[in-house]
Structures are given as C-alpha cells and as structure tokens.
Residue, then its C-alpha position, 0 to 999 in steps of 0.5 A: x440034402x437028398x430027394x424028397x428034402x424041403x429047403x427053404x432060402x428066407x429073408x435077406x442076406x449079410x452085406x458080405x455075401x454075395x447077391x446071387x447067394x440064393x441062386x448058388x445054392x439053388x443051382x446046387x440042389x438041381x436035379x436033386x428033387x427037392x421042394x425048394x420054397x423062396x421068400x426073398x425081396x427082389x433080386x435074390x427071389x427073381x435069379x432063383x427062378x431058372x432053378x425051378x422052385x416048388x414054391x416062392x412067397x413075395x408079398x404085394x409090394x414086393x411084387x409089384x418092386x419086381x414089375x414096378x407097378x402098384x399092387x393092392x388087391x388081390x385081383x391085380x396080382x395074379x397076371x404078376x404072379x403068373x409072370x413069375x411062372x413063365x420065368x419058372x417058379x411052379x407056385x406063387x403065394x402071395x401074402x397081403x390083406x389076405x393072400x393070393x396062390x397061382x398054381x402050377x395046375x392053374x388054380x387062384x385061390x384067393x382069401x381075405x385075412x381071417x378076423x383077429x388082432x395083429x399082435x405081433x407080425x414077425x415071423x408071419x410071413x415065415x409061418x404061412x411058407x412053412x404052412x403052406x408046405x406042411x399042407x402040401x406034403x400032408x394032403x398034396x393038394x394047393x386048395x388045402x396048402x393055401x388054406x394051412x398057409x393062410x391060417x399058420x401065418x395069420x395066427x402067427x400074426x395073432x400071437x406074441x409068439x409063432x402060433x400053437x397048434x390049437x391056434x392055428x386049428x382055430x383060424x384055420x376054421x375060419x379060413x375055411x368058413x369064410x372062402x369064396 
C-alpha cells in the first residue's frame, strides 16, 4: 500500500487470530498516508483509534456497547461519537434508522432512512463505508460522502443483491430532497 491508498479493515475476525489484528495492520500503515476506514464491533474498532483512521462506521448498538449505554435516536449519538474523536478517529459515521456523521471539521449531518423495502440487509452496512469513501475521494467534501454513504447503503439494502448505479442515483435523490 502506498500514499494515497484506501484500506478498509471490516467485519470480525476468525478465532484464530488475534484480537489486536486490526490494530497491527493499522500500526503498519502509520505514516504511510493512507485513508483507512473501520467497521468493527467494539475491541477491534476501539485499539485502532490511536492510529488515526480516516473513517470508522459502528452502528448505534455498537456504539452505545462501547459506552455501555443505550443509543436509539440520532441525537443521542453524536456526544458518543465525538468521544471516539478525542480517542483519534478523524470521522464517525453512524448507521441506524438512518445515520449520523460527526466530522473532523465539526459538521453533524443527520439523515432519516430513505423510504424503500428492506429486501436484503447483508453487505449494507459495507456499502454505505465504501459510499461514503467514494463520495469523499469524488467531491472531498463530508456533506456529499455522507449523502453517497447513505444512499449506497440503503439501496444496498433495497436490493437482492449490492445496489446498481442506477439504484443507488435514485436513492441518492432522495436522500437529497429529504435533508434537513
């Protein structure tokens, strides 16, 4: 991997590795600028934080296992989030009904779930990191990598299988109309 790279670290781990796993191959890629985004359940999100990564995507139970709290509407999340930040991650993408982004640049952005039918929730989660990335390396700008994360995700979600192009246009779309 060189500069400029994007690694994404996702899902669990076998048994048979390590619990720090994620945090080795984050030490690793130190100093060798490159955007590293997280999606992990508890331990391995949390050791990773020193290391700085661009992005991390715990969901609201996840969240609030971390804190050992309860998390269920958007506005509860965003102190927790903020606490992941003064432990190093730069953004925090938060998927639930909807999701929450606190920024490196301060900015929340909040957005309820596009209107759609759950067809098929695997790989949702994973779509909206990888939206959100591709937003940001399009436009550089959090407002449209949280909308690109949004809509990849939920019509991931609205898809038997991971959403087309022209499917996540259209909810993208919406995502857009229905911000607040």
């Amino acid at each position: 991997l060189k500069e400029g790279d994007v690694l994404v670290l996702a899902g669990s781990i076998p048994a048979s590795m390590p619990d720090d796993m994620y945090r080795n191959i984050a030490a690793r890629m130190e100093g060798k600028k490159i955007l590293l985004a997280v999606d992990a359940t508890k331990d391995l999100l949390v050791n990773v934080l020193e290391y700085h990564p661009f992005v991390i995507k715990p969901n609201n139970h996840e969240l609030g296992e971390i804190f050992g709290v309860n998390l269920s509407t958007k506005e509860s999340v965003v102190p927790y989030a903020k606490k992941l930040q003064e432990k190093g991650a730069r953004n925090v993408l938060v998927s639930m009904a909807g999701a929450v982004l606190v920024s490196e640049d301060k900015s929340v952005f909040m957005a309820e779930a596009p209107k759609g039918t759950l067809i098929n929730g695997v790989g949702a989660g994973d779509s909206m990191v990888a939206g959100f990335l591709a937003g940001w390396m399009k436009s550089h700008d959090y407002k449209e990598a949280f909308r690109m994360g949004v809509a990849c995700g939920s019509a991931s979600a609205f898809s038997e299988n991971l959403a087309t192009k022209e499917e996540i246009a259209g909810v993208y779309q919406q995502v857009v109309k229905e911000e607040r």
